[in-house]
SEVO-76520 format. One record per residue (C-alpha): residue in three letters; x, y, z. Coordinates in pm, whole numbers, plus 50000, padded with zeros to 5 digits. Layout:
ALAXYZ
...
//
This chain:
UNK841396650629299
UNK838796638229054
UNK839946651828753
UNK843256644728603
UNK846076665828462
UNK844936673328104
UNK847726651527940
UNK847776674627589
UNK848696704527778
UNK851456689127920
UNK853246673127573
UNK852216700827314
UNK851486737127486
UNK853076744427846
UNK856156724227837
UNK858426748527803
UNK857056772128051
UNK857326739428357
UNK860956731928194
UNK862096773828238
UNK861206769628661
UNK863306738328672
UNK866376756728544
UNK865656754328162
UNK866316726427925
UNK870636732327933
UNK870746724528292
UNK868106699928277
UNK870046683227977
UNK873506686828170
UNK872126666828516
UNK870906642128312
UNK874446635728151
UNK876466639628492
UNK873956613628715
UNK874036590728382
UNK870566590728366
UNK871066593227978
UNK873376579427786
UNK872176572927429
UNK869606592227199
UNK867766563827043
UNK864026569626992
UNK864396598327259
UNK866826629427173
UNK867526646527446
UNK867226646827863
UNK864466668527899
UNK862046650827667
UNK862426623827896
UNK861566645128155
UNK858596653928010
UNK857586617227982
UNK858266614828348
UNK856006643228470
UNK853476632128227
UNK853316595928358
UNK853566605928729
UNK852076637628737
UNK849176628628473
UNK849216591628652
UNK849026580828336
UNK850216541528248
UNK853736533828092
UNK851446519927759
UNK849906553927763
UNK852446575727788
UNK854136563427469
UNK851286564627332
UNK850806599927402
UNK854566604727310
UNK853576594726948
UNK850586611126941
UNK852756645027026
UNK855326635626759
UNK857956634327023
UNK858886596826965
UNK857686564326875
UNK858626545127166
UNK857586512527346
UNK856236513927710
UNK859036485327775
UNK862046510727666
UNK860296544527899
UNK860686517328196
UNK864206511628124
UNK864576551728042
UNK862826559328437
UNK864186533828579
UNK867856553328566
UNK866146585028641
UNK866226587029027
UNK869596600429074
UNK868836631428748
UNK865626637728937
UNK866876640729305
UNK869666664229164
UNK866836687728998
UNK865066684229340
UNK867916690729528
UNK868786722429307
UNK865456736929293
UNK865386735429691
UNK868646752829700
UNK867586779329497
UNK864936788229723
UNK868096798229985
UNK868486833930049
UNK864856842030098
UNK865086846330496
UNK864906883230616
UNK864476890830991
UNK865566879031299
UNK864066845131387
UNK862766821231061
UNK860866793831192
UNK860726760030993
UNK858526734031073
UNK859856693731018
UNK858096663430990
UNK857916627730812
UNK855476611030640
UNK855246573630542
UNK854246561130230
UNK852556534330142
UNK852166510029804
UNK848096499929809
UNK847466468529949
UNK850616473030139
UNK850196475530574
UNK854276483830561
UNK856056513730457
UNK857776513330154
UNK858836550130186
UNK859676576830433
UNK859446611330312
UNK861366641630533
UNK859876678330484
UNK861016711330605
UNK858776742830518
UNK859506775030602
UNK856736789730809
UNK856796821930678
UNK856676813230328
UNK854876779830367
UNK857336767930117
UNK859436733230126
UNK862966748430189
UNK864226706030257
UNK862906673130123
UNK864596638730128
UNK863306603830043
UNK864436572530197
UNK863496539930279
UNK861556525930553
UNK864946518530739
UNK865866557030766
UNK863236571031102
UNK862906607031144
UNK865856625531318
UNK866866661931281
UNK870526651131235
UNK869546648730833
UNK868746683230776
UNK871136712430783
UNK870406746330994
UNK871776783130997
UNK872206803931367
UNK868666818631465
UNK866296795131311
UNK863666778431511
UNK862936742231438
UNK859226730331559
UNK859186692631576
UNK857226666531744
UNK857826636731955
UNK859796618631734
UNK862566638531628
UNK862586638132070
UNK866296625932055
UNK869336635732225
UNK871736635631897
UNK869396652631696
UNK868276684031961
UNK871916687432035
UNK873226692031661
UNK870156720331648
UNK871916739431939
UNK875496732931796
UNK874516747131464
UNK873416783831659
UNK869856776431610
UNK866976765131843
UNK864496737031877
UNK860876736931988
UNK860176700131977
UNK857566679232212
UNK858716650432422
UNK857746617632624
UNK858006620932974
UNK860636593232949
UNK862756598232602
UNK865176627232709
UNK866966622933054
UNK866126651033216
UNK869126673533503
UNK868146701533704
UNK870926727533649
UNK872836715433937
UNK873396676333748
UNK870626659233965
UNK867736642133797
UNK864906663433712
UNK861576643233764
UNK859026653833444
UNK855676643633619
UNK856486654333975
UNK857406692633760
UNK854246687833616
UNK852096683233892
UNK853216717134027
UNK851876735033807
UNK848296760933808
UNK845456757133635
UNK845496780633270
UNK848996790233264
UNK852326781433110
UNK855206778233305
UNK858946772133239
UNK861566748533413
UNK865406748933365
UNK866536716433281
UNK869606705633065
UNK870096671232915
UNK873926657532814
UNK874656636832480
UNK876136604032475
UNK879706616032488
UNK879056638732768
UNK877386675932587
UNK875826697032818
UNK872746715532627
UNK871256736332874
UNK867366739632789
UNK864166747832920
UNK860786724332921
UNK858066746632853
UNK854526729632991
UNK850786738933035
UNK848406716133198
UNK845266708232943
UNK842106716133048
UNK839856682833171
UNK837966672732863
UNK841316675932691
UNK842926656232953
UNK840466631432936
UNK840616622732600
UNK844226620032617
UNK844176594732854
UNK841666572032715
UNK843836575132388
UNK846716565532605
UNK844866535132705
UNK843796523132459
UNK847096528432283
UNK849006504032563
UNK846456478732604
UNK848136465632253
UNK851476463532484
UNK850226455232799
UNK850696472733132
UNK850526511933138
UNK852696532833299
UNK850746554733545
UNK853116582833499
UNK852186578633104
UNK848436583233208
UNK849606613833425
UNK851356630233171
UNK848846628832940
UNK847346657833102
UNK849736681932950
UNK851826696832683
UNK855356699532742
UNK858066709332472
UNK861856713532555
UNK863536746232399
UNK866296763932406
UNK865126793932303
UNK866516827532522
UNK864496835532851
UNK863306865432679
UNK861306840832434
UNK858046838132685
UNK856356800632776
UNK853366811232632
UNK855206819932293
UNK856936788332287
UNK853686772432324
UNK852286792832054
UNK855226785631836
UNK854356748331873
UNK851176752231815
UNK851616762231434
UNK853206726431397
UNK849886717831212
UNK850976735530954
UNK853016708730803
UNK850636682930847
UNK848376703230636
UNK851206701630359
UNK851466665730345
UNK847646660430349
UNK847916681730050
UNK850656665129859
UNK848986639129910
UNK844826645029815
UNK845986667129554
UNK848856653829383
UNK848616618929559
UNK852146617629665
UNK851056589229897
UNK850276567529589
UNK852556542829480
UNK851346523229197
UNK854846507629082
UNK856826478229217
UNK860306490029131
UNK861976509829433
UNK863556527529169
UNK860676533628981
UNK858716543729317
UNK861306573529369
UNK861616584929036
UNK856986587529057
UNK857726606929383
UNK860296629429329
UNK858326636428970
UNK855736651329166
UNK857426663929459
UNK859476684529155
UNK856116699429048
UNK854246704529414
UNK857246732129417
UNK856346748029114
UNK853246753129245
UNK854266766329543
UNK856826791629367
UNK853796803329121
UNK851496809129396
UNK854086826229606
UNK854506853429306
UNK851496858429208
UNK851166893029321
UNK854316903929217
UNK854466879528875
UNK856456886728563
UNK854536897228266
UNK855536865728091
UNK855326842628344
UNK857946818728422
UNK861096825928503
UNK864526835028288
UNK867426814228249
UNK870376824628492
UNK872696828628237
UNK870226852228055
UNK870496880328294
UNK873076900328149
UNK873016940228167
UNK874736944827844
UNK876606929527590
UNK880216946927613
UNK880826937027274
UNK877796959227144
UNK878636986227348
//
């Protein structure tokens, strides 16, 4: 994104309008006071003008010098760039409640009989940096295309689908490395299903009658253009039975081909290759446990929209340069992401209605929507 945020807009005209779609300034002013992210007025009255600060620095990517600046030059305080570090610096906890609020507002919005959501992690990065500093979880809802789950953690925290919550009949799409026993199993226990890809080797694999089912001897049986089903069933570590299917289609030879050198040149780093890796590479297999009814080829095709989340994080991340980290605080670092993980849904929500958008444009305050006064009537 070449051009920035037009800074002016943000701390003289459209304020208000961004403050009414994260729950207006009462409940922005109330979070602030229960996480103790503000405690005294000083050269900055209430919550929500810190707020603004926030989005402005983060959103804007504006400096800490220059966003006081600006702050004066709004005649919304005369404050130092030292005191809006100490002011953001208590911020995370404020901001991950309006994040986690605005997400669970969004609840409610699934009508039919399946709603697919698609999860996936990204790492982030500070520049300079070859470690992670940051691991950031999405769900979206497929339908929608809208986050409906978001959580930040450190580097320590790896992707499992143990950390996000699920409701009977949803299908979760996931790849290889939410492939984990624990995680598949607390899918099936919560009434909904799992489309997720897997290593030949990562889930231990029974036949329905207990005995080990062999992945690339399966695989080997299988035609040329056509997706075919097995009936497997994996247990967890304290002895869960998940009964399952492994969905699998054998790619065609260019594909394959390019897989495998991939493969190689992936293990050479790590020294001897598996031959059954370089087998396997010749195929797509997912394990489900969606009903029989559900087709192989329409679990495939399910999985195949996973690249739909990928495309969200490549956005967040080119247009509102989530991925950027130009602080050295791991406080500070969350409070600049969750700033403009806070507005990437505000985008969202105003694209979603813009065919059916109020003639004002932003939304009211819950505690607005009253039919009547009885007291007038």
């Amino acid at each position: 994104m070449n051009q920035r945020v037009e800074e002016r807009e943000w701390v003289q005209y459209q304020w208000p309008y961004l403050l009414a779609w994260l729950g207006g300034a009462a409940r922005v002013d109330a979070l602030a006071f229960e996480t103790g992210a503000f405690v005294r007025r000083r050269e900055l009255q209430r919550p929500s003008d810190v707020l603004q600060l926030i989005l402005t620095w983060s959103v804007a990517e504006r400096s800490l010098r220059e966003t006081a600046a600006l702050a004066a030059e709004g005649e919304m305080a005369d404050v130092s760039d030292v005191a809006l570090l100490k002011r953001f610096r208590r911020a995370e906890a404020w901001l991950g409640a309006l994040l986690g609020e605005y997400v669970m507002s969004r609840s409610g919005m699934w009508r039919g009989a399946y709603r697919v959501r698609l999860i996936d992690a990204s790492a982030i990065t500070r520049p300079g940096k070859k470690q992670t500093d940051l691991r950031l979880h999405l769900g979206i809802d497929l339908s929608t295309h809208r986050i409906d789950s978001v959580e930040l953690t450190d580097v320590k925290q790896g992707e499992s689908l143990e950390r996000f919550r699920f409701e009977p009949n949803e299908i979760v799409v996931a790849d290889r490395g939410y492939a984990h026993r624990s995680g598949l199993a607390h899918v099936a226990r919560a009434g909904a299903y799992f489309v997720v890809r897997i290593p030949w080797n990562n889930v231990p694999l029974e036949s329905e009658d207990g005995s080990r089912f062999d992945i690339p001897a399966a695989l080997e049986t299988l035609d040329d253009g056509g997706a075919a089903a097995f009936k497997v069933q994996f247990r967890t570590a304290d002895g869960e039975c998940v009964p399952c299917r492994l969905v699998a289609i054998r790619k065609s030879e260019p594909a394959a081909e390019a897989s495998r050198r991939k493969v190689a040149a992936e293990r050479r780093k790590h020294g001897a290759i598996d031959l059954r890796t370089l087998q396997t590479a010749g195929y797509v297999f997912v394990l489900t446990n969606l009903p029989e009814k559900i087709t192989p080829a329409s679990v495939l095709e399910l999985y195949r929209l996973r690249w739909q989340i990928e495309m969200k994080f490549k956005t967040l991340k080119s247009v509102l340069h989530v991925g950027r980290l130009p602080v050295r605080s791991d406080a500070l670092a969350a409070v600049y992401i969750i700033a403009k993980l806070l507005v990437a849904l505000v985008i969202e929500d105003l694209l979603a209605s813009a065919e059916s958008f109020s003639p004002w444009g932003y939304p009211l305050p819950s505690d607005q929507l009253l039919a009547c006064d009885p007291a007038s009537a």
